[in-house]
C-alpha positions in Angstrom: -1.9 -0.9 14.3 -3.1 -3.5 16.5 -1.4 -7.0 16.8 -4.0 -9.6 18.0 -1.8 -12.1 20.3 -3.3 -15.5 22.3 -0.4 -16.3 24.9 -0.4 -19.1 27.8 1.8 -18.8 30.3 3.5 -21.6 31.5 2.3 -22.6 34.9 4.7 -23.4 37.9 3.4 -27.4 37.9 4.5 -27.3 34.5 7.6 -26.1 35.3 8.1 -28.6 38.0 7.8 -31.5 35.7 10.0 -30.6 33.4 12.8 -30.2 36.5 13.3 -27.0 35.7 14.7 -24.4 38.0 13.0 -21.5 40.2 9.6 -21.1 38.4 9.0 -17.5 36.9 6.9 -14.4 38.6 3.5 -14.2 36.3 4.7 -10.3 36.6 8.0 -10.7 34.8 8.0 -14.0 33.1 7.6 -13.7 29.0 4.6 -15.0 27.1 4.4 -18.5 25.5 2.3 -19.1 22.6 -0.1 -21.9 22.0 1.9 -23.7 19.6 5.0 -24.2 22.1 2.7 -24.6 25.0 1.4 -27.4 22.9 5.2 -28.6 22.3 5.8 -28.7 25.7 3.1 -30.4 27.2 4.4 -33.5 24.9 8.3 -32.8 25.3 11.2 -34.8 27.6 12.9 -31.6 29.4 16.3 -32.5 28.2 14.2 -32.6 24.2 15.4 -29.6 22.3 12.8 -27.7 20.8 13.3 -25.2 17.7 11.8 -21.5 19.0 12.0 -18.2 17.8 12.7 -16.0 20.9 11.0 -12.5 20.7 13.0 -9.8 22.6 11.8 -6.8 25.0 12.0 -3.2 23.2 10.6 0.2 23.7 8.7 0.3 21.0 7.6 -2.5 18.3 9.9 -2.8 14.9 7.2 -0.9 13.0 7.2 2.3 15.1 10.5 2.4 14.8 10.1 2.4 11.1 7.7 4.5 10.5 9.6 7.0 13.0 11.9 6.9 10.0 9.9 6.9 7.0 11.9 9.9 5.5 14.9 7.1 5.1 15.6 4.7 1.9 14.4 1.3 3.2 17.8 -0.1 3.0 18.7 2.3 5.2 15.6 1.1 7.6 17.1 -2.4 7.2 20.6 -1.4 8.7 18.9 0.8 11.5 17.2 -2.5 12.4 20.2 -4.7 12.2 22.1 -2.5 14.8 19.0 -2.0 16.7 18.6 -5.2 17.1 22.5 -6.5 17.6 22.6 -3.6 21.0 19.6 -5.9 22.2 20.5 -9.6 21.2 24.2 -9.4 22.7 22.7 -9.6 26.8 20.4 -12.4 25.6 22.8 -14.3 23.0 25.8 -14.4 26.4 23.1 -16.5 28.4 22.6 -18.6 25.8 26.4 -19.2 24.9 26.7 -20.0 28.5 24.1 -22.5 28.8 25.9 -24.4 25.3 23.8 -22.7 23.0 25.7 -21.4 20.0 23.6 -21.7 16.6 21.2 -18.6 17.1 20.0 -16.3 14.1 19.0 -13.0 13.9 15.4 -12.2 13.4 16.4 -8.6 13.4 12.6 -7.6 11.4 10.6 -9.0 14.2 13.3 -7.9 17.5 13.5 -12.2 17.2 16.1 -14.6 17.3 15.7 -18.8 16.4 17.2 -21.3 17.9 16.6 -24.9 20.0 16.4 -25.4 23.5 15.3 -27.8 26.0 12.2 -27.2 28.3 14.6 -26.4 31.1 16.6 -24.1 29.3 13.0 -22.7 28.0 12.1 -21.7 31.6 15.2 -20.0 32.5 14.9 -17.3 29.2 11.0 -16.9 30.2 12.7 -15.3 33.6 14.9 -12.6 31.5 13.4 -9.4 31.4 15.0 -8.8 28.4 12.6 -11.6 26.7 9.5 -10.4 26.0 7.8 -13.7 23.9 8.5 -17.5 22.8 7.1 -19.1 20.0 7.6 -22.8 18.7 9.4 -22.2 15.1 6.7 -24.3 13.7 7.6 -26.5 10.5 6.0 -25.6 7.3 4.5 -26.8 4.1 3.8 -25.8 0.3 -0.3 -24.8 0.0 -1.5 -27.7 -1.9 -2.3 -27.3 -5.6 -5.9 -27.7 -6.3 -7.7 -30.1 -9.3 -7.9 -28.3 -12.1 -8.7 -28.7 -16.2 -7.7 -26.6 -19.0 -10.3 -23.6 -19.3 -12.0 -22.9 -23.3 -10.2 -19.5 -22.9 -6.4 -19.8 -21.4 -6.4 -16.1 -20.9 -10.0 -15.7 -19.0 -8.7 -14.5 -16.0 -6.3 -11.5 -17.2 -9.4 -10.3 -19.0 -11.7 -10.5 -15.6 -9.4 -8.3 -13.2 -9.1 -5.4 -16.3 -5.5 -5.8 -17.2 -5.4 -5.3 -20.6 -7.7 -1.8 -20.1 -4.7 -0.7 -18.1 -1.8 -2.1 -20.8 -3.6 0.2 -23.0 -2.9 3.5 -21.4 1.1 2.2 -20.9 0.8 0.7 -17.6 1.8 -2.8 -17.4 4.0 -2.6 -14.3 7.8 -0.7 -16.4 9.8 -0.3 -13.4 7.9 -2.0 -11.0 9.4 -5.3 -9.1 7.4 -8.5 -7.2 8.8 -10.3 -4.5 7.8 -13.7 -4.7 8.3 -16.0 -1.3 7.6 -19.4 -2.7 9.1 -22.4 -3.7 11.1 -21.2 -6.2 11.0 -19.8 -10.0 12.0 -21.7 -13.1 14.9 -19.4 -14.6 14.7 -21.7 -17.6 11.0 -20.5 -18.4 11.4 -18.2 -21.8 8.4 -16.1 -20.0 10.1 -15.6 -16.6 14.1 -15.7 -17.7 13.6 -12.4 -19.3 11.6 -10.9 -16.3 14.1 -11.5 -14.0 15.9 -8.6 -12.2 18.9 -10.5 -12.2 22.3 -10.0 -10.4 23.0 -10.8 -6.6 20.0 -9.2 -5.0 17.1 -11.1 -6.8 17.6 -14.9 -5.0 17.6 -16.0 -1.7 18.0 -19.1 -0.8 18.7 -20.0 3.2 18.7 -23.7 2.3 21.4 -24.8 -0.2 22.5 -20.9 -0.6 22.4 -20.9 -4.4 23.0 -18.0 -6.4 20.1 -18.3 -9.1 16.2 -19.2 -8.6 15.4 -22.8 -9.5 11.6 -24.9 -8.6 10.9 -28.0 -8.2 7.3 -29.9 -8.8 5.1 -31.1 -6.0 1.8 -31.9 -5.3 0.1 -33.0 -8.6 3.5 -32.2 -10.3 3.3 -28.3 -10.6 5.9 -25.9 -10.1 4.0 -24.0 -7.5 6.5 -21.2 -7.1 6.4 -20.9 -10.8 2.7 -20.9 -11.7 2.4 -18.2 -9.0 5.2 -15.9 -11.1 3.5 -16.1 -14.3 0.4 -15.1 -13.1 2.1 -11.7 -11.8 4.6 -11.2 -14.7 4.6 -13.5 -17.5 4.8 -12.2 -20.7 2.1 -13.3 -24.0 -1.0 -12.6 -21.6 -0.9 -15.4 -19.3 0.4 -12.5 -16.4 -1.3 -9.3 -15.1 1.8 -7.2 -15.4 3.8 -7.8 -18.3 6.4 -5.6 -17.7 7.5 -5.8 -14.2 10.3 -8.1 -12.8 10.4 -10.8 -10.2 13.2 -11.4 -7.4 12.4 -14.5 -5.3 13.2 -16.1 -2.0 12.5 -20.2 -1.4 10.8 -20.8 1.8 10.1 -24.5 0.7 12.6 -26.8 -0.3 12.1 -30.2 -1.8 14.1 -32.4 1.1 14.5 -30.0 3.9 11.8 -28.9 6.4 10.7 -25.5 6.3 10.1 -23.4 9.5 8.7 -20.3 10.5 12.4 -18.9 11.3 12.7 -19.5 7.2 10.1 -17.6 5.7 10.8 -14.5 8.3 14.4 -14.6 7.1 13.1 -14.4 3.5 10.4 -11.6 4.6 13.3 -9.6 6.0 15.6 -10.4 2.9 12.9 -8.0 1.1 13.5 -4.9 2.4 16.9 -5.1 1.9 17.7 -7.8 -0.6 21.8 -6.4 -1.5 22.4 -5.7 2.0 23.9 -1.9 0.9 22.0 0.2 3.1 23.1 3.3 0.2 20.9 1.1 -2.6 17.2 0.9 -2.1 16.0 -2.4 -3.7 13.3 -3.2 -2.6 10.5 -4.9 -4.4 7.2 -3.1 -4.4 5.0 -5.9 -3.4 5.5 -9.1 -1.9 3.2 -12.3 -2.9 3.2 -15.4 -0.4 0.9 -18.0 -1.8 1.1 -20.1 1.4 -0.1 -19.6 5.0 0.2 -22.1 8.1 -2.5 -24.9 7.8 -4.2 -24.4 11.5 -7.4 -23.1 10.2 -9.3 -20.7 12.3 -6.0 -20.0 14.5 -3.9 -16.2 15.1 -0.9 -17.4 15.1 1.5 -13.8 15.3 4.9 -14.6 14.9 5.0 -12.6 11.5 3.2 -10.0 12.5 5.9 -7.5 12.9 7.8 -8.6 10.1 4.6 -8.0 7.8 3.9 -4.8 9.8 7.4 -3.6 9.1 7.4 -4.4 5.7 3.9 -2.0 5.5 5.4 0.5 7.2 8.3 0.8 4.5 5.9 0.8 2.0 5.6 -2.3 0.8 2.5 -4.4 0.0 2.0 -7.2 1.5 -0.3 -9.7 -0.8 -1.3 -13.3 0.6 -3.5 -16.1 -0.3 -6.4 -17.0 1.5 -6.3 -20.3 2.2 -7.9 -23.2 0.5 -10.0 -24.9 3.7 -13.6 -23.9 2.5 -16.2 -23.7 2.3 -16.9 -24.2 5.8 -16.7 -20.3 7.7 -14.1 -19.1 10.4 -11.5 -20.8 8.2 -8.7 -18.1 8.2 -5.3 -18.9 8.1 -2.8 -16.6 9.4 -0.4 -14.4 8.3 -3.4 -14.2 5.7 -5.7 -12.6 8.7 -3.4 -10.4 10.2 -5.1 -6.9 9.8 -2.2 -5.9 7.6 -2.1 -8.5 5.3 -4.0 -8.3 2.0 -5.7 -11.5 1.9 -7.2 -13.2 -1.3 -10.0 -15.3 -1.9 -10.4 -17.0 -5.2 -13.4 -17.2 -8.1 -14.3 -19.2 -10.8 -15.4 -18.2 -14.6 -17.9 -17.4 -13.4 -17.5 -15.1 -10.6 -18.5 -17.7 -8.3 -16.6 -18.2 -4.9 -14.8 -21.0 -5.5 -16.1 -24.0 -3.0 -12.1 -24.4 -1.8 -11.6 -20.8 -0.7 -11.1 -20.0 3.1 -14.1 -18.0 4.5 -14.0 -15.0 7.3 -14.6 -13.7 9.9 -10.8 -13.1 10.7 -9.4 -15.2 13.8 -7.1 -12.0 14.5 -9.8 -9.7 15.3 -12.8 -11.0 13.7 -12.8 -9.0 10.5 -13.9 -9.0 7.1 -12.0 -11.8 5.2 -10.8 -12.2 2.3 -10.2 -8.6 1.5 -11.2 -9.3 -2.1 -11.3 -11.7 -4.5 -9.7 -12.9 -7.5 -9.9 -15.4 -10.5 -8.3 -18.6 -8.8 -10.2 -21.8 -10.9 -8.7 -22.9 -13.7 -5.5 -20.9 -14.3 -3.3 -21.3 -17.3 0.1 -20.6 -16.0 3.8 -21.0 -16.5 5.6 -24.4 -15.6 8.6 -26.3 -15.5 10.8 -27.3 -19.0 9.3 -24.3 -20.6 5.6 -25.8 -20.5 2.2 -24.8 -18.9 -0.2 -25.8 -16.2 -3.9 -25.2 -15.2 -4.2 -24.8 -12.0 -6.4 -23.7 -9.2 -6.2 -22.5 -5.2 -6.1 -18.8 -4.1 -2.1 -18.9 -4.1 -3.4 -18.5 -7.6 -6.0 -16.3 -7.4 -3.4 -13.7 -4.9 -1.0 -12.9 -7.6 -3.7 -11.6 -9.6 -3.8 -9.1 -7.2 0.1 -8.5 -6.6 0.0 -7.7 -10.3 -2.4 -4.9 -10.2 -1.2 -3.6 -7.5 2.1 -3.5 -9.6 -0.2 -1.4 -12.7 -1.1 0.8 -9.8 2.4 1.6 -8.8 3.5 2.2 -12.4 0.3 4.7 -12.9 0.7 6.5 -9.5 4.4 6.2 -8.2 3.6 8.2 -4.8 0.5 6.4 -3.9 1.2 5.3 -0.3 0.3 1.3 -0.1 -3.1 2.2 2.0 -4.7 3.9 -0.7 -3.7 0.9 -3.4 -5.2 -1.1 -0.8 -8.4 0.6 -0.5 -8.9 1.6 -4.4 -8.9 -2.3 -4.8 -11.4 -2.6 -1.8 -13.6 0.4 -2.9 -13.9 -0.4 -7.0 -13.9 -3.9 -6.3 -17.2 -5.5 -8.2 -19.4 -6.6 -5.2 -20.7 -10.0 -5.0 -23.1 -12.4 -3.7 -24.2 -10.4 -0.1 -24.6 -7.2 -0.6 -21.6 -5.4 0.6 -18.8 -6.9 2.7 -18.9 -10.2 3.7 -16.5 -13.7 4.6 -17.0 -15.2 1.1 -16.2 -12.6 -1.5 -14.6 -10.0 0.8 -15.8 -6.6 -0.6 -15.6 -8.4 -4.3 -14.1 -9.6 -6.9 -11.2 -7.2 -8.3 -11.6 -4.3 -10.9 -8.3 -3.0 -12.0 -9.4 -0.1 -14.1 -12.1 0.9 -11.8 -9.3 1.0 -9.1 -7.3 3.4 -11.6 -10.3 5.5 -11.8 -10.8 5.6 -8.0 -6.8 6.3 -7.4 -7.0 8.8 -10.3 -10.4 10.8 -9.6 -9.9 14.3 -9.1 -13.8 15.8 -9.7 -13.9 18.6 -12.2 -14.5 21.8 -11.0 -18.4 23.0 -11.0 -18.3 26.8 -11.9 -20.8 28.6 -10.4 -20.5 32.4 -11.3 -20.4 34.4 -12.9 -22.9 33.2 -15.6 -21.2 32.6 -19.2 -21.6 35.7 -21.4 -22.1 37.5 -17.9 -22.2 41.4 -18.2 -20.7 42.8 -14.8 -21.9 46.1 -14.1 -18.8 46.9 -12.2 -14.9 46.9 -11.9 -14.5 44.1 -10.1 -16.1 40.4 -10.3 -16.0 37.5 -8.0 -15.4 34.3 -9.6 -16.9 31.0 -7.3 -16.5 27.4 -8.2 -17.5 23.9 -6.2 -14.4 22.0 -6.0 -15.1 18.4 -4.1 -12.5 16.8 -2.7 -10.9 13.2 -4.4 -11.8 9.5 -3.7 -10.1 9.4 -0.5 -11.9 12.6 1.1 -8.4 14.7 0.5 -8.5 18.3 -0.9 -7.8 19.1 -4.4 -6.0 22.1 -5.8 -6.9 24.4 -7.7 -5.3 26.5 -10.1 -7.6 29.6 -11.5 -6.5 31.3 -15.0 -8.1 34.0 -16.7 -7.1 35.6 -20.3 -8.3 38.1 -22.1 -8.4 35.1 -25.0 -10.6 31.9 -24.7 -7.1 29.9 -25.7 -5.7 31.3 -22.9 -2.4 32.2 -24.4 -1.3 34.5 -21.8 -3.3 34.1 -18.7 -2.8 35.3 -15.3 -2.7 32.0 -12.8 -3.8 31.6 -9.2 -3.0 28.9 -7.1 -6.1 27.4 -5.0 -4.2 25.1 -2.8 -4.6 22.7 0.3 -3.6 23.7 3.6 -0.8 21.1 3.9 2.2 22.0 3.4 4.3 21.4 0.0 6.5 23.1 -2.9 4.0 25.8 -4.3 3.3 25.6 -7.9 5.0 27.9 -10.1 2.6 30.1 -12.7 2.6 30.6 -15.9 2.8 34.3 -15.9 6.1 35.6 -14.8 6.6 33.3 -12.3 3.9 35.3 -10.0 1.1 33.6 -8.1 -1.6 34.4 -5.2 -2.0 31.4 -3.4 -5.5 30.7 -1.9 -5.0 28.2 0.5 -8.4 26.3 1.3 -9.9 23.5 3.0 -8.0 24.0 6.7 -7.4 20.5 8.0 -8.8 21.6 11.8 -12.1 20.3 12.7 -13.2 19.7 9.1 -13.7 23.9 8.7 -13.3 24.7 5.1 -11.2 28.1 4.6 -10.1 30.4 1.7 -7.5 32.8 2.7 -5.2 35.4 0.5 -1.7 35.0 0.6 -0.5 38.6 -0.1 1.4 39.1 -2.6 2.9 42.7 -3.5 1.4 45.3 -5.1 4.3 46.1 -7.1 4.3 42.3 -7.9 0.9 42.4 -9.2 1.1 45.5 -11.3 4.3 43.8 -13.3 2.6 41.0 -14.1 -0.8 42.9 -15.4 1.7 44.6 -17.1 3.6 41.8 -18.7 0.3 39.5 -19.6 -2.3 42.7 -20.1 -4.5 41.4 -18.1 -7.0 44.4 -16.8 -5.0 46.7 -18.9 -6.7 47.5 -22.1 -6.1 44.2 -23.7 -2.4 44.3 -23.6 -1.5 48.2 -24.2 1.4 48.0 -21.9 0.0 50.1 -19.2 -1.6 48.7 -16.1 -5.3 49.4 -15.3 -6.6 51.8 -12.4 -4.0 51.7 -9.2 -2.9 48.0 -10.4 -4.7 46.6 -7.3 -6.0 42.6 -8.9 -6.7 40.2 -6.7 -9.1 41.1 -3.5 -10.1 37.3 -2.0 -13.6 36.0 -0.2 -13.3 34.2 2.9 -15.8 31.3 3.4 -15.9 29.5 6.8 -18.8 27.6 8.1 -21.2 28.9 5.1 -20.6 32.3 5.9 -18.8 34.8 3.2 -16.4 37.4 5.2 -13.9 39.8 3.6 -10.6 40.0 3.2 -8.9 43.1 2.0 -10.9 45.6 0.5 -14.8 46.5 2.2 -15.9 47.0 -1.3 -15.4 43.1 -2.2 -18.3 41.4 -2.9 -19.2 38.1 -1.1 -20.5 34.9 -2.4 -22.2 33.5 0.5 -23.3 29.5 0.6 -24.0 26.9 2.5 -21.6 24.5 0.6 -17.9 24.0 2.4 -16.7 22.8 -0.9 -17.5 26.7 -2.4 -13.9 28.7 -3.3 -14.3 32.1 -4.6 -12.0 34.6 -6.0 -12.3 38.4 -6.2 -10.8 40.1 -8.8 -10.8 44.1 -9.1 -8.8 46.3 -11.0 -10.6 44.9 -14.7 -11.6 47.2 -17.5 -14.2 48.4 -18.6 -15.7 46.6 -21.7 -13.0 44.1 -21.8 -13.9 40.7 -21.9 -12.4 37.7 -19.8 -12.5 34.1 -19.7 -11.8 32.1 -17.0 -11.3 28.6 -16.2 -10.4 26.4 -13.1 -7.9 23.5 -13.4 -8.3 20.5 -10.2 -5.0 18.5 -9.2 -5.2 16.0 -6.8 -1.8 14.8 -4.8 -1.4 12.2 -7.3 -1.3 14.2 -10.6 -4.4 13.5 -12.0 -6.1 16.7 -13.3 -9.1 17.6 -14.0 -10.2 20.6 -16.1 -13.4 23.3 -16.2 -15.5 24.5 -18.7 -14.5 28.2 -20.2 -16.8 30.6 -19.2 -16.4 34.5 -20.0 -17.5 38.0 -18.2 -17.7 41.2 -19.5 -17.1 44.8 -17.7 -20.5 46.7 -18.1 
């Protein structure tokens, strides 16, 4: 993934007027982002300045996590922790021996935080071991937009398709939200319930408290809060009813917040019991805030939200309320791997506040998509209800379906989420993508469908009621592949009954590898692997499977035997398969197979021989894709002449 960086390097005169020492080689010396270089320029050199120092490693944090996606991400999170003590203990001996003893890890970024004088800032630019320095820039809560109370409090759970999805039993049973916020009001009787509870669900790196709390700013909401019950809240007012909530507070009422806050909360996430044998992890995480410079790439959270994305965890943020002028992006929003969200009205308008593309880290489409952020009936403090508007309203909208989609399909990696959301999204005003809408305004059952469509298999011969004039028939199907382009299996099954009550199975299958799919006759299967992944050639090929083998199970279901006499047809020889590559039918097995040639790569055939004469078969073709959904033929029969 790319990670879009604007450095300055501090010059030597700079150096020089800050009395520092021996000014750096422009070879060796470590980057310095805008925002110090800004903090500099207006600092005394003995002025101690709070910076997040970003060390030198071989490769970046997320790499090294996806190097080890087999692992539990608690386990990730102690693999980084001692990754990252072997590097810090060089860097954290220079700083004890320059007086400089309060430093924290940053252990999901390779980072550590602490303050330093300009001086002693020019001295760690010269370590090799220091790759980057950042100012550990204050922050504040997103402001909480005017709002009124909309003629139908539950608008907006209606709009994104939630209740379509509650319907078929998915309203997020198992599913947990991280929400990095101000806070949530235990105390709501929506929320309280929703909570996962126990030592792992609160982090607080202000006060240290053991259970969430919130507190009202702005125009007197609960801004933490309101953003929960839009994700979970029970009675309608949330997206996904059944999930849970842990939260970390990033803001506090009396205390500054700074960047080396929220990326201690980030990293609290992927590990929030700090057991690396538990995996508690939420499934998404929801940060309805965003640094105010408009129109700036500021990357200091890149890795952490690159990390987090690596482990499989969505990453959900609010656009940023500084429209409706354009190029008004606010990072970590417009990182490429954040999912950024803009906000719309009742009526599917962009709403005038929302932050428009393109992205300032790299210039792309932003928002992602949209989502109802005007007017939103929410939870509050005391037990009580706000309406409120902004995208850090509109963004949970989207952290709750994403929840729906993680119920309905468990091993969806977070890309495809990501892109079902992007792809069914309802496109409006330009057509296509563009830096007010994104690709549109969510669609949470039309995401389902995309996640979940597997096209049914086309049959193609032979004909229903077909008489075959000889002992042997090739059965050929059009399977396409799923939303995403992937390859579907197939499974084919043919009876000598149209209920199929005792049919003989064949596998269809990708070419990647997996657990092969047991039958349902006698635990025997011939696999036709298709669709071979090189250079986008499309392949059937027989797995053999032994004669003896195949004789048993004719035997045992009567297929090609006489309608279940007991004794196996001919020599016993079923199962003779068409190879199709490029078009172009070849055999392989017996020279008497017939072909079914075509032009179509998504064409699988089947040859069976060793059939009776005057029986009568049916046949069907069952489609899985790698999420589970199926997808099921017509019944079509054949006769032996």
């Amino acid at each position: 993934m790319t990670v879009y960086r604007h450095f300055v390097t501090i010059l030597p005169a700079l150096i020089a007027t800050f009395l520092l020492s021996l000014p750096a080689s422009p070879s060796t010396a470590a980057e310095i982002s805008p925002g110090l270089h800004a903090a500099l320029q207006h600092a005394s050199p003995e002025q101690p300045l709070p910076i997040i120092l970003i060390l030198e490693a071989p490769e970046e944090v997320p790499d090294f996590v996806r190097q080890r996606g087999g692992k539990a991400r608690a386990a990730l999170a102690r693999d980084l922790r001692a990754r990252a003590r072997a590097r810090e203990a060089p860097v954290e001996a220079f700083l004890h021996r320059r007086g400089i003893t309060q430093v924290q890890s940053l252990w999901l970024i390779d980072g550590l935080a602490l303050r330093a004088t300009p001086t002693q800032i020019a001295e760690l630019q010269t370590l090799i071991e220091v790759r980057a320095l950042h100012l550990d820039e204050p922050a504040e809560p997103p402001p909480v937009e005017a709002s009124f109370a909309h003629f139908s409090p539950r608008w907006n759970i209606t709009r994104v398709g939630a209740p379509q999805l509650w319907e078929q039993g998915y309203a997020g049973a198992g599913q947990v939200v991280a929400v990095i916020d101000t806070g949530v009001d235990l105390a709501h009787p929506l929320l309280g319930p929703r909570w996962r509870g126990g030592s792992n669900s609160w982090f607080d790196p202000f006060d240290g408290t053991s259970e969430p709390d919130d507190f009202a700013e702005g125009q007197g909401v609960a801004h933490g809060t309101a953003v929960t019950g839009v994700v979970v809240a029970g009675e309608g007012v949330g997206v996904a009813p059944a999930a849970q909530w842990i939260a970390a507070r990033i803001f506090h009422p009396e205390r500054a917040t700074r960047s080396s806050h929220i990326i201690s909360a980030l990293q609290w996430t992927l590990d929030p019991d700090g057991d690396p044998v538990t995996d508690d992890a939420p499934a998404v995480v929801n940060g309805s805030w965003g640094i105010n410079a408009q129109n700036s790439c500021n990357t200091v959270y890149c890795p952490a939200i690159q990390a987090l994305k690596a482990a499989g965890i969505a990453v959900v943020f609010a656009a940023g309320n500084a429209g409706p002028q354009a190029a008004t992006s606010e990072s970590p929003a417009n990182y490429a791997e954040s999912y950024a969200v803009g906000a719309t009205d009742s009526l599917n308008r962009i709403a005038g506040f929302s932050s428009r593309g393109p992205s300032a880290c790299g210039g792309g489409i932003y928002p992602d998509v949209t989502a109802p952020g005007v007017s939103i009936v929410s939870t509050d403090l005391e037990g009580g209800f706000a309406s409120v508007s902004g995208t850090s309203f509109a963004a949970p909208h989207v952290a709750g379906v994403m929840l729906l989609l993680r119920q309905a399909f468990p091993t969806a990696p977070v890309a495809e989420i990501e892109q079902a959301l992007r792809a069914a999204a309802v496109d409006l005003g330009l057509s296509g993508p563009d830096n007010s809408f994104g690709h549109g305004l969510i669609d949470a059952p039309a995401a389902y469908d995309y996640l979940d469509f597997t096209p049914v298999p086309e049959l193609l011969a032979p004909e229903t009621d077909a008489l075959v004039d000889a002992g042997e028939v090739t059965l050929a199907w059009r399977q396409k592949p799923d939303s995403f382009g992937a390859p579907v299996e197939n499974r084919v099954l043919v009876a000598l009954d149209a209920d199929f009550a005792q049919p003989l199975e064949w596998v269809a299958a990708t070419s990647a590898p997996g657990p092969e799919r047991p039958t349902a006759a006698a635990g025997a299967v011939l696999l036709v692997a298709g669709f071979a992944a090189a250079g986008g050639r499309r392949r059937l090929a027989m797995r053999v499977v032994p004669a003896i083998l195949v004789a048993a199970l004719l035997f045992a279901c009567g297929g090609g035997g006489g309608g279940g006499s007991g004794e196996s047809s001919q020599d016993g020889n079923l199962g003779l398969v068409v190879v199709i590559e490029d078009g172009e039918a070849e055999q392989d097995g017996d020279e008497n197979a017939e072909f079914f040639p075509t032009d179509d790569p998504h064409v699988r055939t089947l040859t069976l021989t060793g059939l009776t004469s005057g029986a009568t078969y049916y046949w069907k073709v069952v489609a899985e894709n790698a999420r589970g959904s199926q997808r099921e033929s017509e019944v079509r029969s054949f006769t032996l002449d």
